[in-house]
C-alpha positions as a printed Julia matrix, in Angstrom:
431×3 Matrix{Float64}:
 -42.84  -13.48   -1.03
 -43.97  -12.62   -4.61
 -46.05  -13.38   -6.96
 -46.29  -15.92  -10.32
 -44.44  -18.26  -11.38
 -40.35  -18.49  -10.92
 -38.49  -18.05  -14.21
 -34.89  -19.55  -15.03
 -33.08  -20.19  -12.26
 -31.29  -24.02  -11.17
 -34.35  -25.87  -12.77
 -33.85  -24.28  -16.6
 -37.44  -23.77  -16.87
 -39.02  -21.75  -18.78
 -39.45  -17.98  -18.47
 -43.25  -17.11  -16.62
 -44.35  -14.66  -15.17
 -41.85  -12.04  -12.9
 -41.64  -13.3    -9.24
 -41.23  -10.53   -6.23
 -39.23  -10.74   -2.95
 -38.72   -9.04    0.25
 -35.06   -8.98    1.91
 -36.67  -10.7     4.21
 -36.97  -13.97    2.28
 -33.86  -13.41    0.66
 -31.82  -13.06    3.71
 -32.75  -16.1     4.44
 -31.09  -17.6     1.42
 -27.45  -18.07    2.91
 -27.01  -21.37    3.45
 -24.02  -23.52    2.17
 -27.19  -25.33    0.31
 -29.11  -22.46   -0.49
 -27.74  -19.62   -2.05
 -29.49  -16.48   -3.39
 -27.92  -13.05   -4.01
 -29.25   -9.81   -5.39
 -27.37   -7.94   -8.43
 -29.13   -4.15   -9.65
 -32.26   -5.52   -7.75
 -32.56   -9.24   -9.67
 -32.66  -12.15   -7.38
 -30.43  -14.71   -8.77
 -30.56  -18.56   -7.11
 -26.7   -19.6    -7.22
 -26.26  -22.61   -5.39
 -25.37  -24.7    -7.81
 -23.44  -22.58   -9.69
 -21.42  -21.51   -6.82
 -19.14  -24.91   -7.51
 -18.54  -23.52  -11.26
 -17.57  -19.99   -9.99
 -14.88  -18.88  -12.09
 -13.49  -16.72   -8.85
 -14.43  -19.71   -6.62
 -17.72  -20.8    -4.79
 -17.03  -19.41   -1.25
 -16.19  -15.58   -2.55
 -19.32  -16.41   -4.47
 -20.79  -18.11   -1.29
 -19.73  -15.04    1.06
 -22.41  -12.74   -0.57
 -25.09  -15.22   -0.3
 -28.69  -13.27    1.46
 -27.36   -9.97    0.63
 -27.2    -6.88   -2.56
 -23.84   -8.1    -4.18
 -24.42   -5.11   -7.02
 -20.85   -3.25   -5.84
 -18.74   -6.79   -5.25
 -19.9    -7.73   -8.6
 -18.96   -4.6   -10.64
 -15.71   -4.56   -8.62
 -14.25   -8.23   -9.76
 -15.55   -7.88  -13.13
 -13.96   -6.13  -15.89
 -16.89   -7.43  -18.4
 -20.23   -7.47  -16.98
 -21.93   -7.86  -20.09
 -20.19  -11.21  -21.11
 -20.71  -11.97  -17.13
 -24.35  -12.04  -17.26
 -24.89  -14.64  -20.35
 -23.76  -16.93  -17.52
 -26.31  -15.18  -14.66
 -29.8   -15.33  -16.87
 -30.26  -18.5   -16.31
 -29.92  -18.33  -12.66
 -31.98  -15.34  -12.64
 -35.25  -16.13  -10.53
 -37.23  -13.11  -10.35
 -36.37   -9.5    -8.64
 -36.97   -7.6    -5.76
 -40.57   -6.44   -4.67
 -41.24   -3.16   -6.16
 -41.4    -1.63   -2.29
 -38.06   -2.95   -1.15
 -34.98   -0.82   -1.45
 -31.92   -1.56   -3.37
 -29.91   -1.94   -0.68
 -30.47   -4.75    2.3
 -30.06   -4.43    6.15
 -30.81   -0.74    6.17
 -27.84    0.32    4.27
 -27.36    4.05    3.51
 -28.89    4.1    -0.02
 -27.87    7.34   -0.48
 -24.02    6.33   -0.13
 -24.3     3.71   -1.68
 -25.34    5.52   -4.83
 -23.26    7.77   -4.5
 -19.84    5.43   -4.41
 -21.66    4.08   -7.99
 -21.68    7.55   -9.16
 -17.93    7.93   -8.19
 -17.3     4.41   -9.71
 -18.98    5.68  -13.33
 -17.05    8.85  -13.07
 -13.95    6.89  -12.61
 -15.02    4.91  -15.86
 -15.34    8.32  -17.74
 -12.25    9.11  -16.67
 -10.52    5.99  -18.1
  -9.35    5.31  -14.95
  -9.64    1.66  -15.83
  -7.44    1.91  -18.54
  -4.25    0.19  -18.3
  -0.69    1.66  -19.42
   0.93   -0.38  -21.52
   4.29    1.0   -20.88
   3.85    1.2   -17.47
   3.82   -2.63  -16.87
   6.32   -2.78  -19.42
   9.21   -1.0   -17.88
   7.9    -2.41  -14.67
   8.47   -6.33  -15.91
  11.14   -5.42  -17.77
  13.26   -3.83  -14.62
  12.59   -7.39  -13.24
  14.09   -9.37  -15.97
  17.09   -6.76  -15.5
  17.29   -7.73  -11.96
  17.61  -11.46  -12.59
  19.98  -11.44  -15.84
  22.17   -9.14  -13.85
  22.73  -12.27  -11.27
  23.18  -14.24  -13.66
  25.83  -12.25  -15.47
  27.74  -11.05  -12.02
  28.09  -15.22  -11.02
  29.19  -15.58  -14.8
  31.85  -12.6   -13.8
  33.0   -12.37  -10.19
  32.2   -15.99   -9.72
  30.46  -17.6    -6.16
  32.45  -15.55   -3.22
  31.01  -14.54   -0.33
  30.51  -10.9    -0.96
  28.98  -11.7    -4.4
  26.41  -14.16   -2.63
  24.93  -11.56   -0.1
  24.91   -8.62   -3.34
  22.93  -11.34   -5.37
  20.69  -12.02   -2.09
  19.53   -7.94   -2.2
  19.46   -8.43   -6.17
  17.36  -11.53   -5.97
  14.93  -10.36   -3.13
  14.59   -7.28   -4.83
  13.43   -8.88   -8.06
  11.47  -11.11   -6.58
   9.37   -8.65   -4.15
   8.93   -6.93   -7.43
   7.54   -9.99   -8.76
   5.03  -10.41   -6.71
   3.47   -6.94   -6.99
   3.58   -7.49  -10.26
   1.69  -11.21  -10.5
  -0.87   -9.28   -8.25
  -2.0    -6.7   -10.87
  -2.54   -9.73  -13.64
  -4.32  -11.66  -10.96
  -6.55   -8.26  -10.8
  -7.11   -8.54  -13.97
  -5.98   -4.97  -14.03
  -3.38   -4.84  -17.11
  -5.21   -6.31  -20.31
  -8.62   -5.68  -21.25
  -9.7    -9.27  -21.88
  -9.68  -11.64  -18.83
  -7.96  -14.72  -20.59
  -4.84  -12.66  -21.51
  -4.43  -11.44  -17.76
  -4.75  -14.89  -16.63
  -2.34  -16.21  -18.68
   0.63  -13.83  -17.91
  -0.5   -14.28  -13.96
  -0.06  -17.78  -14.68
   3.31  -17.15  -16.13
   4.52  -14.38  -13.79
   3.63  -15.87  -10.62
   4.09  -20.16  -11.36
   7.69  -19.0   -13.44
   8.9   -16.06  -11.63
   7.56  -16.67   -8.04
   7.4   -20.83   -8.14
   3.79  -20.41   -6.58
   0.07  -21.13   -7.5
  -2.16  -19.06   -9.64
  -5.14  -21.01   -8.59
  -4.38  -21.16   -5.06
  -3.61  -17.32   -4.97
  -7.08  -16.75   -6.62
  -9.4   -18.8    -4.18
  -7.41  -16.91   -1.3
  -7.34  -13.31   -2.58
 -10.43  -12.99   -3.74
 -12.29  -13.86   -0.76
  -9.96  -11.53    0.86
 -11.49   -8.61   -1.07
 -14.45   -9.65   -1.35
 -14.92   -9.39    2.78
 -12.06   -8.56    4.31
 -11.02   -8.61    8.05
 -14.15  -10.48    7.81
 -13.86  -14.07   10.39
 -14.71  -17.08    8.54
 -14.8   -14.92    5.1
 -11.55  -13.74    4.84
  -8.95  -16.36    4.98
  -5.48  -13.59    5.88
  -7.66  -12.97    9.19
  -7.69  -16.82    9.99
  -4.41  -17.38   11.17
  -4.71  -21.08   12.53
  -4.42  -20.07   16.07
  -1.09  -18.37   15.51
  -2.43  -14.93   16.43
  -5.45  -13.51   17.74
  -6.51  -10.24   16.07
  -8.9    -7.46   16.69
 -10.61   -7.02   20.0
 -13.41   -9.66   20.27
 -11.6   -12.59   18.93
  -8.88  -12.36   21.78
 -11.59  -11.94   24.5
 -13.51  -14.91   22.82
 -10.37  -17.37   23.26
  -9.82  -15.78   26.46
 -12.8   -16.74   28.18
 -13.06  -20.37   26.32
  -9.42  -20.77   27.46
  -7.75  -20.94   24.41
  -4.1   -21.22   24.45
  -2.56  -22.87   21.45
   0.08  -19.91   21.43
   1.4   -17.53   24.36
  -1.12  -14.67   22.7
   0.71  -12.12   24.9
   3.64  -12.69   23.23
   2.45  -12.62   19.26
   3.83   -9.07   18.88
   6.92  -10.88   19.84
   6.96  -13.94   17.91
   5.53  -11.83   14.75
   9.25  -11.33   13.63
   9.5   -14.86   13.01
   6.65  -15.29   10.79
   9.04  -14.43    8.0
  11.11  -17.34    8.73
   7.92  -19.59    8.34
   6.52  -18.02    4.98
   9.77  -17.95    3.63
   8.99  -21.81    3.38
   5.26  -22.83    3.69
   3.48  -21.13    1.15
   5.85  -21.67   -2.24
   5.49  -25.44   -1.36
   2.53  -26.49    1.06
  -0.37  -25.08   -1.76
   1.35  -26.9    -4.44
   1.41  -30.29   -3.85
  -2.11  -31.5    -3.48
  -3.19  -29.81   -6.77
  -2.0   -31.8    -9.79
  -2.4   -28.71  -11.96
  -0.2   -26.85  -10.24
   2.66  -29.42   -9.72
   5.01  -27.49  -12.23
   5.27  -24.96   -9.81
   7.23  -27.23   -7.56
  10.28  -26.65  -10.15
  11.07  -23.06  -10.27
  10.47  -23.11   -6.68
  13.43  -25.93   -5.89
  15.67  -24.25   -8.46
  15.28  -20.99   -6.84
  15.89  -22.44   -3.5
  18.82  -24.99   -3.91
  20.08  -23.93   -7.25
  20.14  -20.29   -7.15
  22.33  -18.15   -9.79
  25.6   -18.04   -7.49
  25.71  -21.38   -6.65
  25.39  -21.48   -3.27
  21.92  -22.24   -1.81
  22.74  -19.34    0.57
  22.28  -16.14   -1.96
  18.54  -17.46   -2.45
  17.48  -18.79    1.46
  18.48  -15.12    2.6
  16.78  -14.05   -0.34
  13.52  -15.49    0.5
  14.01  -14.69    4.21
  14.21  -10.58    3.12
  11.63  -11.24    0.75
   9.14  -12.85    3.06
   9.56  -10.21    5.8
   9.24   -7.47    2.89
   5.92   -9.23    2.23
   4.3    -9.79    5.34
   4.93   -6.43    6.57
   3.73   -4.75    3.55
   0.58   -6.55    3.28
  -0.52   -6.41    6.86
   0.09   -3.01    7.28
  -2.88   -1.93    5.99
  -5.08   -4.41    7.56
  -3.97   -5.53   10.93
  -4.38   -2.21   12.55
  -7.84   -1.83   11.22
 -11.24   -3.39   11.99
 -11.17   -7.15   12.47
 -14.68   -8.46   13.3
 -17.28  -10.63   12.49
 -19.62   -9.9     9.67
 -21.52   -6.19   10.17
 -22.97   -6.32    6.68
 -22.07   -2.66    5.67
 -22.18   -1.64    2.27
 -19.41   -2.02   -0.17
 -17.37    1.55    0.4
 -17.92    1.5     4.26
 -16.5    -2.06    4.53
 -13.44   -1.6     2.53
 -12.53    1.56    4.43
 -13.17    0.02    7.99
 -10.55   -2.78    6.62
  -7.84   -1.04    5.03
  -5.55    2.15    5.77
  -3.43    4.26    2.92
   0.36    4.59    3.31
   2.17    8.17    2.48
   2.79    8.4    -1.11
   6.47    9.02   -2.42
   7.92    7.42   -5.32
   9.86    4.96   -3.09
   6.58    3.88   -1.17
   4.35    3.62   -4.6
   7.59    1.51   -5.59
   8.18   -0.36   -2.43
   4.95   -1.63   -1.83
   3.98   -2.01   -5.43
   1.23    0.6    -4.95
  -0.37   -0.78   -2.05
   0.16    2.57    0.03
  -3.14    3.19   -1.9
  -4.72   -0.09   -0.34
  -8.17    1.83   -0.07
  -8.32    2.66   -3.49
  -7.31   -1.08   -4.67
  -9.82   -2.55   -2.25
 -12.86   -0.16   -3.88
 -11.37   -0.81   -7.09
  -9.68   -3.82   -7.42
  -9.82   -3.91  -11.07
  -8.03   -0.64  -11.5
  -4.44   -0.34  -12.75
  -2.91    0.87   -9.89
  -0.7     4.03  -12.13
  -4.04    5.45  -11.5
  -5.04    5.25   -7.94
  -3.57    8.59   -7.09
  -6.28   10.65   -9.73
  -8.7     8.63   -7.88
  -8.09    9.27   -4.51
  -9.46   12.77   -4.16
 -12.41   11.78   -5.34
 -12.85    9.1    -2.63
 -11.44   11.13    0.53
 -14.27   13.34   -0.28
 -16.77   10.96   -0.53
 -16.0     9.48    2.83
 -15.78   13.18    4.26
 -19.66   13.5     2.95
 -20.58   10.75    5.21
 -18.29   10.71    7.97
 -16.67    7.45    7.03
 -13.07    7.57    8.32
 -10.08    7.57    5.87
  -7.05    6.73    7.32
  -3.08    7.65    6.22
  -0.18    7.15    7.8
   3.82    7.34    6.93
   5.53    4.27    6.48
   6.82    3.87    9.36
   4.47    4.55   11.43
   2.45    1.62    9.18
   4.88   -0.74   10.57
   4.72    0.03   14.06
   1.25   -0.1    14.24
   1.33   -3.96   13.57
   3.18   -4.68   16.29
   1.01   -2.47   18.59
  -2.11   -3.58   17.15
  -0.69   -6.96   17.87
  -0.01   -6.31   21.52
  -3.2    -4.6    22.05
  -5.05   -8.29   21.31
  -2.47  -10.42   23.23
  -3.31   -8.39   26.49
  -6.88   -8.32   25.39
  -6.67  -12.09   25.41
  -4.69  -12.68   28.68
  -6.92  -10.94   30.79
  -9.68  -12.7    29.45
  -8.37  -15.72   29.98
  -7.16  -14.85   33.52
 -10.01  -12.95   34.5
 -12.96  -13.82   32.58
């Protein structure tokens, strides 16, 4: 352990003398009760700040007993104003023998990705466009006053409903690309302001939860693909997904669904989120009750009139959703925790689409999932200058950097999906 008295930390007492520890000691620090983490080699004791965690105490929690340097520069777009709130959690640092990086990480990677990251930040890379997200809320707004005006002008027929329904899911999809760069914190340069126009964007546009979105999302990047970290990889026995869960619930004889058939029963999923999420988040949080409104208006009430124009809406747009966003994840590694560093982890988890102006547009930039997921705080008009810069670091060290087209994206979720659901039934017919 180290030496001299601790300084800081839960207690508030005074500064003493520097205290040293091994990984070893540290590691064991990862308790829901005990909670230590290591940030540019200080050893801060978090556990009871976890439960005032801006970002939420289990993304917080999911770094606990490990070197959370990278996750930390990556959610924080001001790490100066950050750490007024860590020095007095701050408990000493690492022995002067240990090395930066725990579990026998490559240090030599890892440096390296912090040398691309600062070269990125040179490159005001992290520099937002103002007329960018401009243009790109205001071709939303277009969207929505032109339903309004064609009901105002051809009135609530049949064909108008189903144009409105491709106007309306189009806007919407839109929407929600767009709530997801504020949520980033990606567009304004002070926190507060991004949160505020998330808040807006996604609880008046999309009739969903700011809050709720946040204590997902950011666990999601924090460790994603990740069981028990990542909450898009816990699908409440609906699927089973990668190739040791399915053999798990195989041999414990598991069977809430027909596994074998998920690849199957996938298409439906859309059917179910078109439904669960706008409303099932909402309710138990007081502070989020307003959300409820937009979310009945844009259901029963839509622009035309008839209910119709905005339940096929939010069917398209659901589907639109799910298969964007688990295209780049679902095919990829989905495991238990291997505690890799920050670039190796993100790769293993996420795959790049083609780029084309239809896919950047499409999929609100999220063809350049690897990029978002090392750089979450970057405005994604800029993931393309950084992208070189990455595929070559991963050459360097042999870490594999997957692209595919489109459509090839999409296939491979229903493959990947098959691939588990026979992994599972012979498991649980044979095993």
């Amino acid at each position: 352990m180290g030496k001299g008295g601790e300084k800081g930390g839960d207690s508030g007492e005074p500064e003493a003398q520097v205290r040293f520890y091994t990984w070893e000691e540290i590691q064991k620090h990862s308790l829901r009760t005990d909670k230590w983490l290591v940030i540019e080699r200080k050893v801060y004791n978090v556990t009871k700040w976890a439960n005032r965690h801006p970002g939420g105490q289990r993304v917080i929690s999911h770094c606990a007993g490990e070197d959370a340097t990278d996750a930390f520069r990556a959610f924080h777009i001001n790490p100066t104003l950050v750490q007024k709130f860590l020095k007095p959690l701050l408990i000493g640092e690492l022995a002067p023998g240990e090395p930066s990086q725990d579990r026998d990480k490559n240090s030599q990677l890892v440096e390296d990705f912090r040398t691309l990251r600062k070269t990125a930040e040179d490159m005001n890379l992290f520099r937002a466009d103002p007329l960018f997200f401009s243009l790109y809320l205001g071709h939303i707004i277009a969207m929505e006053v032109l339903a309004w005006l064609m009901v105002s002008y051809f009135g609530t027929g049949w064909i108008t409903t189903l144009i409105l329904a491709c106007i309306l899911t189009t806007s919407q999809a839109q929407a929600g690309w767009l709530q997801h760069d504020f949520g980033h914190l990606s567009v304004f340069k002070k926190s507060s302001w991004n949160h505020i126009v998330h808040k807006f964007v996604i609880g008046h546009l999309k009739g969903a939860s700011a809050n709720w979105w946040n204590h997902r999302h950011f666990q999601h990047h924090a460790k994603p693909n990740i069981f028990k970290k990542d909450p898009d990889v816990n699908m409440l026995h609906i699927f089973v997904l990668g190739d040791t869960q399915p053999v798990e619930y195989g041999k414990k004889k598991l069977k809430y669904l027909p596994y074998n058939h998920q690849h199957e029963y996938f298409f439906l999923t859309g059917i179910l989120l078109s439904f669960l999420i706008p409303c099932s988040h909402m309710l138990p949080n007081p502070n989020t009750f307003m959300h409820f409104f937009p979310t009945l208006i844009k259901t029963f009430h839509s622009p035309s009139g008839h209910p119709l124009s905005s339940l096929l809406g939010r069917f398209l747009e659901s589907h639109w959703f799910v298969w964007v966003t688990q295209m780049n994840h679902i095919p990829m590694d989905i495991d238990c925790e291997k505690h890799r560093d920050w670039l190796s982890s993100q790769v293993a988890a996420t795959c790049n689409i083609e780029q084309s102006f239809f896919n950047d547009w499409f999929t609100g930039h999220l063809n350049f999932q690897i990029e978002h997921h090392l750089f979450p705080t970057m405005p994604r008009h800029n993931f393309w200058k950084v992208k070189p810069l990455v595929k070559s670091l991963c050459a360097k060290y042999g870490v594999q950097y997957e692209e595919k087209p489109l459509g090839k994206a999409f296939v491979d979720i229903v493959g990947s999906l098959k691939k588990s659901g026979d992994l599972w039934l012979d498991a649980y017919l044979h095993k």
